[in-house]
N, C-alpha and C positions, 0 to 999 in steps of 0.2 A: 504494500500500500504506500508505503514510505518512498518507494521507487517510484509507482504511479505518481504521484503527487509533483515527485520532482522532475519526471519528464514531462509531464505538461505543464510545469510551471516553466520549464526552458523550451516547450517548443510553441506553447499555448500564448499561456498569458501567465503574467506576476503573479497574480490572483491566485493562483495556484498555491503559493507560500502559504497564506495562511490557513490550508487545508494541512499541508506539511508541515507546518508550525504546529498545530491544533490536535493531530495525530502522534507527533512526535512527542509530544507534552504528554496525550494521554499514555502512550505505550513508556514512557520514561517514569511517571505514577507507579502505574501497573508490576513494573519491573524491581522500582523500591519498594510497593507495598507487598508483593513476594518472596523478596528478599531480606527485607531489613530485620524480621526477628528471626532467632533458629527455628521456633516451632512453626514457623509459617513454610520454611522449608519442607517441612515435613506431613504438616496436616495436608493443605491441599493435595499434593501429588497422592496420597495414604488415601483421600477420602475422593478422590477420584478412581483408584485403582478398590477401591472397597465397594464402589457401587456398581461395579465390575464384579468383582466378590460375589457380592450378592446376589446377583442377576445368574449367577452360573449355581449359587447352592439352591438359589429358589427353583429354575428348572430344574435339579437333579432330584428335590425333594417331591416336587410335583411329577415328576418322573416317575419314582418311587412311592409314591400313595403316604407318604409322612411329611411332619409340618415342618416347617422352615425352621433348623440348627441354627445359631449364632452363632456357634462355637466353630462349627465347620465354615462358616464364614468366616470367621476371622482366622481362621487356620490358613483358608486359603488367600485372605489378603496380604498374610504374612508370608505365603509360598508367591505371591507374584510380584509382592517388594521387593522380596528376600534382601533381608535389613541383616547385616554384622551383628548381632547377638550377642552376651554370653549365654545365654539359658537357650533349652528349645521354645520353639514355637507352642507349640502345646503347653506345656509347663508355663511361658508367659500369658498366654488366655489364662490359665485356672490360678495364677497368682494373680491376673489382674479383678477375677472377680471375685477373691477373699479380699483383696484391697478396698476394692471396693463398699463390700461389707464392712469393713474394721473401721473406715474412713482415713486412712494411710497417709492422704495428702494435703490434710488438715495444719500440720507444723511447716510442708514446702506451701501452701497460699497461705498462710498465717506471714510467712519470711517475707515473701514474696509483697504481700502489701503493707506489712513496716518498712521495710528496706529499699524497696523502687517505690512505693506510693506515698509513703508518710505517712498511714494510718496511723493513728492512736490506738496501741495492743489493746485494751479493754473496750474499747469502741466496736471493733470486730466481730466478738464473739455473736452476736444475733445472725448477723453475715453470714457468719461460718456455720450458725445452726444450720441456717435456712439454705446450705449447700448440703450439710451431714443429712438434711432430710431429702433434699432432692438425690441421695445417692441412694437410699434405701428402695424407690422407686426400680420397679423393672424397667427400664428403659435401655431397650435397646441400642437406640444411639450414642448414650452415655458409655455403655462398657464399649463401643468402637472407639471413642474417643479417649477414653482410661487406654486401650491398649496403644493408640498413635501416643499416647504420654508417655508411654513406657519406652518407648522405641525413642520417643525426643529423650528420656533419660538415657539411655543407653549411649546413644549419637552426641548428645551436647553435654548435658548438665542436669542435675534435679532441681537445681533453681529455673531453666526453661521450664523444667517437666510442671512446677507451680506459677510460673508464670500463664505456660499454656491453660492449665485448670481454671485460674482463675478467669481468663476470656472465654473459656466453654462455658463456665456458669454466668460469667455476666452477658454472653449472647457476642461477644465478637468475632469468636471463631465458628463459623456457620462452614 
């Protein structure tokens, strides 16, 4: 597009620039806004390739006359990342949904919003219920997102890993 833009702006008219101006600015956004933290590294391309995932367990469950696995999903989004681990792929699904039971990631967003946000430690805790309850919930998309956390631990840092949590539950990371 960036190419278009600028051969008709050289063979057309000037006018042209400001479509390559305008284009150039958005795809320059675009390119910071998926690169600039590590878990955005991570989520997107994860939750692209998950709904990939998904789409191949739900046909093979529907295949086979039984309901939709999450487990075998995420098995498989982790077979077609295939992400540098230490742990298996299996063994990380089923630690990530005791973690998720235990509330595990309570001390990394607790850090995570003294330390980059400034919160007041005693301010938080309502916050943080109101996360420990939303993890108790079946919610399938939360445990694909506990397990893209786990893979940002592994890859970056557990301070990502509580940075990322906390954008899952405040809704930025979609």
């Amino acid at each position: 597009m960036i190419l278009a833009f600028a051969a008709f702006s050289y063979f057309y008219s000037r006018w042209f620039l400001i479509g390559l101006a305008a284009f150039g600015l958005w795809k320059l956004n675009r390119w910071y806004f998926y690169s600039s933290r590590p878990w955005r590294k991570a989520h997107y391309p994860m939750m692209r390739a998950y709904a990939g995932a998904a789409g191949i367990e739900a046909s093979k469950a529907q295949a086979e006359g039984r309901d939709f696995d999450i487990r075998l999903a995420l098995h498989e989004l982790l077979r077609a990342v295939n992400p540098e681990l230490s742990i298996g792929h299996k063994e990380l699904i089923e630690r990530e949904f005791q973690r998720s039971r235990d509330f595990y990631d309570e001390p990394l967003i607790r850090g995570y919003l003294v330390d980059k946000k400034g919160a007041d430690p005693e301010k938080i805790d309502d916050l943080l219920g109101a996360f420990r309850e939303h993890m108790q919930t079946p919610n399938k998309g939360l445990i694909v997102r506990l397990v893209i956390a786990s893979v940002i631990e592994e890859q970056f840092s557990s301070r990502d890993r509580g940075e990322y949590l906390f954008e899952v539950f405040s809704g930025r990371a979609k």
